[in-house]
Each structure stands twice: as structure tokens, then as C-alpha cells.
C-alpha positions in Angstrom: 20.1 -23.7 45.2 21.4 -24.7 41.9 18.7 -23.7 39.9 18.6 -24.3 36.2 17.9 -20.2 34.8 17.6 -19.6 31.0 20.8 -17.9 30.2 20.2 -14.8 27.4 24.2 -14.3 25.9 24.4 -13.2 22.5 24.3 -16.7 21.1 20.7 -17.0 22.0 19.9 -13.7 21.1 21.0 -14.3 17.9 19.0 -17.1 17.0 16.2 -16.0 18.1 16.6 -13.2 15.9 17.6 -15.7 13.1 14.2 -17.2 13.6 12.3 -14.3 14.2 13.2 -13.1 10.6 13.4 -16.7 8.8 9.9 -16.6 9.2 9.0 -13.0 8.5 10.9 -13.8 5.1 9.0 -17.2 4.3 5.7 -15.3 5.0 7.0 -12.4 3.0 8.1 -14.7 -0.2 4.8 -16.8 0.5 2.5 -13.8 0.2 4.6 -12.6 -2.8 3.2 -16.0 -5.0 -0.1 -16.0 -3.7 -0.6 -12.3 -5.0 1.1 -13.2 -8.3 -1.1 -16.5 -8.8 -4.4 -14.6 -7.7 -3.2 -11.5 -10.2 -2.4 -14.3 -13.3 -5.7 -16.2 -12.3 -7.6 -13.0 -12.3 -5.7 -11.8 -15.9 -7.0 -15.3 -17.6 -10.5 -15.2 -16.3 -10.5 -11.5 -17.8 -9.3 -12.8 -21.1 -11.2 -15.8 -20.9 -14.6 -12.8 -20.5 -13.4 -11.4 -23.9 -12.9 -13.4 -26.0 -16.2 -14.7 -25.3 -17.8 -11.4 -25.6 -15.6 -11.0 -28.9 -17.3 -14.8 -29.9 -20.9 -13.9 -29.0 -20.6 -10.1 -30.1 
């Protein structure tokens, strides 16, 4: 009868919770550079279009 239960106190609540949000904030920050490497890639390929208009034009 001595059964091994998980045991929910606040100690495992809380790092649960520490993990839950650790990884929110990773894919949050994560996200955050891809959009500001996509927006910078798409800025220099725009520029990149005119000056070459500007060369040919």
C-alpha cells in the first residue's frame, strides 16, 4: 500500500510555472529576431530593386 503518488505542493507548481513561461519567453524573444531579420532582409532587397532601377533608368 505504499504507493509512490506525484505530490503537487507549491514547489512543483512553481516550476512548472517557471518552465511554462521560460519557454513562452524564448519563443517570444525568438520570434522577435526572426521578424526583425526578415523586415532588414526584405528593406535591402528593396534597396537593392532601386538602385538598380535608378542604374538602368
Amino acid at each position: 500500500m505504499n504507493e509512490i503518488s506525484p505530490v503537487w505542493n507549491s514547489l512543483e507548481i512553481a516550476k512548472l510555472t517557471v518552465d511554462i513561461i521560460t519557454t513562452l519567453l524564448l519563443g517570444a524573444i525568438f520570434w522577435l529576431i526572426d521578424n526583425a531579420v526578415r523586415r532588414a532582409e526584405s528593406a535591402r532587397w528593396l534597396n537593392q530593386k532601386l538602385v538598380e532601377k535608378k542604374r538602368v533608368g
